[in-house]
C-alpha positions in Angstrom: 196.6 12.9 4.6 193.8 12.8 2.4 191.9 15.7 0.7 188.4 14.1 0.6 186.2 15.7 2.7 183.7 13.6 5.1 180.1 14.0 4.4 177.3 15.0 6.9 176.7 11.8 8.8 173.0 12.4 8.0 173.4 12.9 4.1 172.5 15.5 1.8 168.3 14.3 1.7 166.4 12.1 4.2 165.1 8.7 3.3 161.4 8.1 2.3 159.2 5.9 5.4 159.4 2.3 4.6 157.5 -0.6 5.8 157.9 0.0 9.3 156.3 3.0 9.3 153.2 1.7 6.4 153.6 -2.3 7.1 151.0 -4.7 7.6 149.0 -3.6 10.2 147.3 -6.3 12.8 144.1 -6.7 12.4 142.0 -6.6 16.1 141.4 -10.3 15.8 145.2 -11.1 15.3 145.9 -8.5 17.9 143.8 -9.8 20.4 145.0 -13.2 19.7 149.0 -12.3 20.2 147.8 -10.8 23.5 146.3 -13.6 24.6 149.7 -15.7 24.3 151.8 -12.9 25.6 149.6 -12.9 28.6 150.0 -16.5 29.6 153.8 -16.6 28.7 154.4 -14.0 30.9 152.6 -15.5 34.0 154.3 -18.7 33.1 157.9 -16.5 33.9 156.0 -15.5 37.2 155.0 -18.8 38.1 158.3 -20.4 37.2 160.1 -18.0 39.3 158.1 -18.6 42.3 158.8 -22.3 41.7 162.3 -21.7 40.9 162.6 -19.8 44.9 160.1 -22.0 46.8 160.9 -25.7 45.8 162.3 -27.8 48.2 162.8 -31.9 48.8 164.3 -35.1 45.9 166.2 -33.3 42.9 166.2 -29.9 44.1 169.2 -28.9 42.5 167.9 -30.3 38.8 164.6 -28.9 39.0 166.0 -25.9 40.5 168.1 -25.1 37.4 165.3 -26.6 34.6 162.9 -24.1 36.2 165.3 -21.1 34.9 165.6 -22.5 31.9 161.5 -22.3 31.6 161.7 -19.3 32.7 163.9 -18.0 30.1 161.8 -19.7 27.2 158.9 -17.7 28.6 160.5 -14.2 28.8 162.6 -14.7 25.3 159.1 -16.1 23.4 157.3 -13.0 25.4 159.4 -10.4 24.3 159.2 -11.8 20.2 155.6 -11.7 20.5 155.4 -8.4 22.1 157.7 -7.1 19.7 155.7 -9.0 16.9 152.8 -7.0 18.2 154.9 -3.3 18.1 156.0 -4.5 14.1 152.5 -5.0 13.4 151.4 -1.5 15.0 149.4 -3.0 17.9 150.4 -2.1 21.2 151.0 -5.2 24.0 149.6 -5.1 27.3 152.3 -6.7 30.3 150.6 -4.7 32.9 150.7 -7.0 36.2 147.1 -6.2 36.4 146.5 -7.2 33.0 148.4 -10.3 33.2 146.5 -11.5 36.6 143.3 -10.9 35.2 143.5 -12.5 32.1 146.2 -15.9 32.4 144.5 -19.2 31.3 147.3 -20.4 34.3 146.0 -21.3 37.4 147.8 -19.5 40.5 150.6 -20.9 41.8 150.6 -21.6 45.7 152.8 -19.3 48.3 155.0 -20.6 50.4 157.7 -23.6 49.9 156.6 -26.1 47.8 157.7 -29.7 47.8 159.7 -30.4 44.4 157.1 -33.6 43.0 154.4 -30.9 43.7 155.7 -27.9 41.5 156.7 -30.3 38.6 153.3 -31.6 38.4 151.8 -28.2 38.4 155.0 -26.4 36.6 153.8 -29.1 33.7 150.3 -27.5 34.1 151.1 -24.2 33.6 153.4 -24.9 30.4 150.7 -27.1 29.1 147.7 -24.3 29.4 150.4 -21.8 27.9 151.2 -24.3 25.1 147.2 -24.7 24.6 146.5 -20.9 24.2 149.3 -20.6 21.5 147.6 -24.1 20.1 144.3 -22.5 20.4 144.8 -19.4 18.4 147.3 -20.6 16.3 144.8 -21.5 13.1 144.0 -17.5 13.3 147.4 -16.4 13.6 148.4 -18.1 11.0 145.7 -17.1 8.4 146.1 -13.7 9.6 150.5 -13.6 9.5 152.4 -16.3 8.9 155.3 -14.9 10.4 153.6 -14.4 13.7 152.7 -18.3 13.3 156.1 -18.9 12.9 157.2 -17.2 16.2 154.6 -19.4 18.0 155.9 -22.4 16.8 159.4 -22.1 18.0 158.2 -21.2 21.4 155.8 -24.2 21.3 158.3 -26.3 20.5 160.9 -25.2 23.0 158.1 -25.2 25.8 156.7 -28.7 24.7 160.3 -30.2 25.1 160.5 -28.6 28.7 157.3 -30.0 29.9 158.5 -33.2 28.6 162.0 -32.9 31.0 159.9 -31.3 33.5 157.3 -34.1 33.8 160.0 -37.0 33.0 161.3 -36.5 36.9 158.4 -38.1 38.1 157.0 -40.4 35.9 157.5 -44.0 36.1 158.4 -46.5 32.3 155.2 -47.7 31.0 155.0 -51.7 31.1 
């Protein structure tokens, strides 16, 4: 047994803030642009899910499953830019209101959907979200290039799945 004693978990003195608490703060333009990107990533989410439960007809099963994956790139980029947002002390807006109101994605149609007809629109939607992040992207990046960064892995990850996406019904060139 061993005669040294254990200090207090929390120390002796506290720690000084750091850079969370006096960072870099977002400026309103950056702000506003990082909402803008969070807005139409998550409506992408929404209208890949309502893809994702309504599709029907050739390749169901494919689409079915590509449409999650979409869906995923969407919530995972979301949440790094909202977060993004919180590190740089501005405060993200998700509210379904919010999202409705201002999405550069047109509104995906109720009811079942026939599979050729959601990939062409699915491509839509991943294209206008990819043109909002394209869009802003020149401010962004003056503004933080670290936010910049987190756009361009989403870009490229959502780039790639329009390419998949739109590959099922396009025919070789020739």
């Amino acid at each position: 047994m061993s005669d040294t004693t254990i200090p207090d978990p929390a120390g002796a003195a506290t720690t000084q803030p750091e850079n969370a608490e006096n960072g870099f703060l977002a400026t309103d333009a950056l702000a506003k642009n990082l909402q803008s990107v969070l807005v139409d990533l998550t409506a992408l989410q929404l209208v890949g899910k309502q893809a994702h439960w309504n599709i029907v007809g050739p390749n169901f099963r494919d689409l079915h499953l590509n449409l999650d994956e979409v869906v995923d790139i969407a919530r995972a980029g979301g949440d790094d830019v909202a977060e993004r947002m919180r590190a740089l002390h501005a405060v993200p807006d998700g509210r379904p209101a919010t999202i409705a109101e201002q999405t550069s994605i047109a509104e995906f149609p109720e009811g079942e959907i026939l599979t050729h007809d959601a990939i062409d629109r699915m491509t839509a939607a991943i294209e206008a979200t990819v043109a909002t992040m394209r869009a802003v992207h020149d401010e962004v990046d003056e503004a933080d290039p670290t936010s910049a960064d987190i756009l361009h892995g989403i870009i490229e990850k959502l780039e790639q799945q329009a390419w998949f996406i739109s590959a099922e019904t396009r025919t070789p060139k020739g």
